[in-house]
C-alpha positions in Angstrom: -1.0 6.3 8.4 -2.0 3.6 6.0 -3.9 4.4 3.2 -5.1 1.8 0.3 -5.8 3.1 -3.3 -7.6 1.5 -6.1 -5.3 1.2 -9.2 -1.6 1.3 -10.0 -1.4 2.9 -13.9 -3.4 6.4 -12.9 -2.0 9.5 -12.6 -3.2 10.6 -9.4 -2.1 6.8 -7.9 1.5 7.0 -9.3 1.4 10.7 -7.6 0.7 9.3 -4.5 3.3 6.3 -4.8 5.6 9.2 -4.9 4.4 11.2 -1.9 4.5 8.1 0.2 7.8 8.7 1.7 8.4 12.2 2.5 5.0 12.1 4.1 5.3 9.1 6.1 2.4 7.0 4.9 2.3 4.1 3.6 0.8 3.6 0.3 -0.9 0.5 -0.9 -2.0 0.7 -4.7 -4.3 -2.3 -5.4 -5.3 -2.8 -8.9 -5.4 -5.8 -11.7 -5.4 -8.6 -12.1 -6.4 -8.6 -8.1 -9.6 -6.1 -8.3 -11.3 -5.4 -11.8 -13.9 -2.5 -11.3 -15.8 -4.0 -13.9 -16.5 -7.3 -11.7 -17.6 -5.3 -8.1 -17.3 -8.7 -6.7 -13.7 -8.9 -7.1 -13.2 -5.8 -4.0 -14.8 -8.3 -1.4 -12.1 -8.3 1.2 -9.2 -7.0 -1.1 -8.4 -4.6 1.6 -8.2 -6.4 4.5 -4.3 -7.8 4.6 -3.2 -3.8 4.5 -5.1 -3.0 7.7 -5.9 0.7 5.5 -6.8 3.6 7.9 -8.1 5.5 4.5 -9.0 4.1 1.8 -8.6 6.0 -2.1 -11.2 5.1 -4.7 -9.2 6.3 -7.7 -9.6 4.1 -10.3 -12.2 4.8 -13.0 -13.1 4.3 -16.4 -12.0 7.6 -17.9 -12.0 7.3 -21.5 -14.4 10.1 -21.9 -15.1 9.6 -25.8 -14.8 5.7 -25.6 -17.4 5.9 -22.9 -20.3 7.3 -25.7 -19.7 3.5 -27.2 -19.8 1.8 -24.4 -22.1 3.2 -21.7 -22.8 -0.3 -19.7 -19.2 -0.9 -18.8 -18.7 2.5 -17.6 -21.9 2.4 -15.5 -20.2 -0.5 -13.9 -16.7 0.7 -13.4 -17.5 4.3 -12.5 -20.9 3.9 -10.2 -21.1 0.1 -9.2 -17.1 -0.2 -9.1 -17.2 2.9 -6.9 -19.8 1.6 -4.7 -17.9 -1.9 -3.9 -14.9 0.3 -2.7 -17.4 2.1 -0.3 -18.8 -0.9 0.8 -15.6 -2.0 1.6 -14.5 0.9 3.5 -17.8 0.8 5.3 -16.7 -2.6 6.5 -13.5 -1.8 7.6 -15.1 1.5 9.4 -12.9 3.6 7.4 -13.4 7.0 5.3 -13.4 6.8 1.7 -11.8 9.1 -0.1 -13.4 9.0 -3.9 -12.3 11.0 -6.8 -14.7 12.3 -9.2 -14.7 14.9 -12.2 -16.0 18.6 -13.2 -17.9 16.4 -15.8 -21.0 16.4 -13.8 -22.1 19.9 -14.6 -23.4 21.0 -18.0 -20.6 23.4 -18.5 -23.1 26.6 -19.4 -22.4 30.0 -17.0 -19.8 32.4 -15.9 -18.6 31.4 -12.4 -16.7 28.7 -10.9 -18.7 26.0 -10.1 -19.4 25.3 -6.6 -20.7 21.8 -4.6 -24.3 22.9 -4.0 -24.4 23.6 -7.4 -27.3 21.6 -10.2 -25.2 18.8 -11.7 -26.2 18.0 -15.3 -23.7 15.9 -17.0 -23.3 16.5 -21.1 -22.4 12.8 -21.3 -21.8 8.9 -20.8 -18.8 9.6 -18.7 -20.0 12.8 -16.7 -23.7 10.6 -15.7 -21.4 7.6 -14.8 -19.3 9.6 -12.5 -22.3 11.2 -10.8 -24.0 7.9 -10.6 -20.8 7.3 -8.6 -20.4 9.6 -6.7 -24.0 8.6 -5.2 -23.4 5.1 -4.5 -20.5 6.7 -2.3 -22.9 8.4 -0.1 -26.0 6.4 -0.1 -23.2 3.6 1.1 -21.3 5.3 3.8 -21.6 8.6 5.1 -17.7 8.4 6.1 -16.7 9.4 2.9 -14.8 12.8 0.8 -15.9 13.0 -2.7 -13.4 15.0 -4.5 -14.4 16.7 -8.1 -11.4 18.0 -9.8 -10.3 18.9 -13.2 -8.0 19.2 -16.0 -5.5 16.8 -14.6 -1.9 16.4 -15.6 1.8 15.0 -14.1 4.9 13.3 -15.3 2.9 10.0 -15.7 0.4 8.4 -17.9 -1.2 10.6 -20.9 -2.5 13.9 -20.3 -2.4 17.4 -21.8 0.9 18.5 -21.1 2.7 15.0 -22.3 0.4 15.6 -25.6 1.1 19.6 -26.6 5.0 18.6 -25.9 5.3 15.5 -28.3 3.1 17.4 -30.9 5.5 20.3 -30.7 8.7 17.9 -31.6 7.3 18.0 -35.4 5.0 20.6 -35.4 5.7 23.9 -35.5 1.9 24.9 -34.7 -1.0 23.2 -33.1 -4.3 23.8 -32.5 -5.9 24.2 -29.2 -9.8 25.0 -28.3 -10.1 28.8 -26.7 -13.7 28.6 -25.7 -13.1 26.2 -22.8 -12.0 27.2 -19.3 -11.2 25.3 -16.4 -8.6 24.4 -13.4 -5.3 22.5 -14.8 -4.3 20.3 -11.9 -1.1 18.4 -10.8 -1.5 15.0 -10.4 1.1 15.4 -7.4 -0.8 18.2 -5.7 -3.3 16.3 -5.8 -1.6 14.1 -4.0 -0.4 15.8 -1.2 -4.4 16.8 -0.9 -5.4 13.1 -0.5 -3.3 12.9 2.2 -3.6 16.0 4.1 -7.6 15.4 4.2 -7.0 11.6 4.8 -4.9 12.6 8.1 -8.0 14.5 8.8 -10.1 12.3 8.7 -8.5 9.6 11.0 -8.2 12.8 13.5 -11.5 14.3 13.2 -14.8 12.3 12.8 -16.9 15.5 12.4 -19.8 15.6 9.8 -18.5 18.3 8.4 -14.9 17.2 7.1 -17.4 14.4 5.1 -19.0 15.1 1.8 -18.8 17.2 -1.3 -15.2 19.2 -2.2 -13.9 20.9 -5.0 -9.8 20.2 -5.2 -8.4 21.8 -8.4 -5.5 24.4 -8.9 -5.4 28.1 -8.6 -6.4 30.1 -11.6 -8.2 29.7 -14.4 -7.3 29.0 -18.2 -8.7 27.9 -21.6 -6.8 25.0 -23.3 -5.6 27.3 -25.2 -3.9 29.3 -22.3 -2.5 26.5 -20.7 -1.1 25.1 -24.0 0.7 28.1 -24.3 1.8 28.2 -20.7 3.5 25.1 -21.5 5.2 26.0 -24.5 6.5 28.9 -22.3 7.5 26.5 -19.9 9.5 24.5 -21.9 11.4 26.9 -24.4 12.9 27.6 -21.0 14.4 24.4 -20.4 15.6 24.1 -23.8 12.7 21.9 -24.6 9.9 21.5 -27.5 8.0 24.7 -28.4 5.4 25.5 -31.1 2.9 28.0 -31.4 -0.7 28.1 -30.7 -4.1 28.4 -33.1 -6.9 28.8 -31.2 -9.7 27.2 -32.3 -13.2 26.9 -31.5 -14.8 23.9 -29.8 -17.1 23.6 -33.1 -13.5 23.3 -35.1 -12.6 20.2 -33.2 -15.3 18.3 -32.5 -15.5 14.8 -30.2 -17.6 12.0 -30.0 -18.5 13.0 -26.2 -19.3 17.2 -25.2 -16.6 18.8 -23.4 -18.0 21.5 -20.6 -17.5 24.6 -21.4 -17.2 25.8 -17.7 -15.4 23.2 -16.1 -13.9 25.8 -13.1 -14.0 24.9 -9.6 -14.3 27.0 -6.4 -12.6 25.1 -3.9 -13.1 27.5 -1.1 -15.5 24.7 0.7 -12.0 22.8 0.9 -10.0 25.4 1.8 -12.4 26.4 4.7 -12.8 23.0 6.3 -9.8 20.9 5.3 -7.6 24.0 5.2 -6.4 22.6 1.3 -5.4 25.3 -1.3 -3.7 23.7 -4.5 -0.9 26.3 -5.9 -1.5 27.9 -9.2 -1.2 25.7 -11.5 1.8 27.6 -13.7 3.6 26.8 -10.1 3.1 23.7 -10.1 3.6 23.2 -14.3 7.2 23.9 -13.5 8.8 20.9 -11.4 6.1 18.4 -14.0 7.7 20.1 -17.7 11.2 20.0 -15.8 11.3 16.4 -15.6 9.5 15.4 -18.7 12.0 17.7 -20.6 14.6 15.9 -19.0 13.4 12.5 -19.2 11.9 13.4 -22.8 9.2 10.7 -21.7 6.6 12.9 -23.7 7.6 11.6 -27.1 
């Protein structure tokens, strides 16, 4: 199976780079200077010369607190960007598989959040991610449109990279308490994409297409998984500090954070028969090699 991804730097692209081999796909990461999200026009016919039987809409504009400054180019990226990779998949007559965020709900309640739910994005990145997300469909109805959460993986910045280069000089940090969510491995991720992709070349059902949650098992605050990683490393000999947990009001952004960001990903599990491993699981094999590598300072 060939499957063609937008972008080369993200962490979910490098993930699948990865996973190409030892799951016989071949993965073809398409990104700048050749496509700019920002310039939709740029995707016309980018995709052709790999012959893609899936095609990955990964790349974004994620800088959620950049995005309160500058609104216009994230509308482009994240909804018009998005909907030139549908297009082009539509052209092709081939799914789309797009990745989106927990950022489109408000955050408020006390269950995971599941995809028949009221979206009601806090801010400039969460509206320009739904906006997305319905150029997608309105486009082609051969599409996935995954929402996960709280991603992180050897590669790129993230959490994990963060709380373990702030521990090499600090012997404490401080970590927001009152937010809960799904971490997620980059690589799990992954090996979603291309178990749904293979059913989606298999099985042109109705019901394989649409909305899906994909985030790991179990639930923590920042402040949990911070410590989880601090755990984690001390074990493999590598940085540790403590944790102060703080209130979201003690560390305050330019863009709102959800407050609720958890996922039920049993619509997934059901239909695509995907269930992503806890996430301290999957923490292990990430902290290993970035205690190894000490790529995190």
């Amino acid at each position: 199976m060939r499957i063609a991804v937008t972008g080369t730097h993200g962490q979910v692209v490098q993930a699948l780079g990865e996973r190409s081999a030892s799951s016989g796909c071949t993965i073809a990461a398409i990104g700048r200077p050749e496509i700019d999200l920002a310039r939709p026009e740029t995707l016309a016919g980018v995709f052709d010369r790999f012959a893609p039987d899936v095609i990955v809409s990964a790349a974004a504009y994620t800088a959620v607190n950049h995005a309160e400054a500058e609104p216009d180019l994230a509308m482009v990226v994240n909804c018009a960007g998005a909907g030139a990779v549908a297009a082009e998949a539509a052209r092709l007559g081939v799914p789309v598989i797009h990745l989106s965020t927990d950022y489109v709900y408000a955050g408020t309640g006390n269950r995971p959040w599941r995809e028949d739910d009221p979206t009601d994005p806090l801010g400039v990145y969460g509206v320009t991610k739904l906006a997305g997300e319905r150029a997608v469909a309105a486009i082609t109805p051969d599409h996935v449109i995954l929402r996960t959460a709280w991603i992180y993986s050897p590669f790129g910045t993230n959490f994990v990279k963060t709380m373990l280069r702030l521990a090499v000089d600090r012997p404490q940090v401080r970590v927001v308490a009152d937010q809960v969510g799904n971490p997620t491995s980059a690589l799990d991720i992954a090996d979603g994409i291309i178990a749904i992709a293979r059913n989606l070349v298999a099985d042109r059902s109705d019901a394989l297409r649409g909305v899906f949650h994909m985030a790991g098992r179990d639930e923590a605050s920042w402040a949990d998984f911070a410590e989880g990683i601090f755990e984690q490393s001390a074990a493999r000999g590598g940085p540790v500090a403590s944790v102060a947990r703080i209130t979201t009001d003690e560390f305050p952004t330019p863009a709102p954070r959800p407050a609720n960001s958890r996922l039920d990903c049993g619509k997934l599990a059901e239909l695509h028969g995907v269930i992503l491993p806890p996430w301290r699981v999957s923490l292990g094999p990430v902290i290993d090699r970035l205690v190894a590598s000490g790529a995190f300072a």
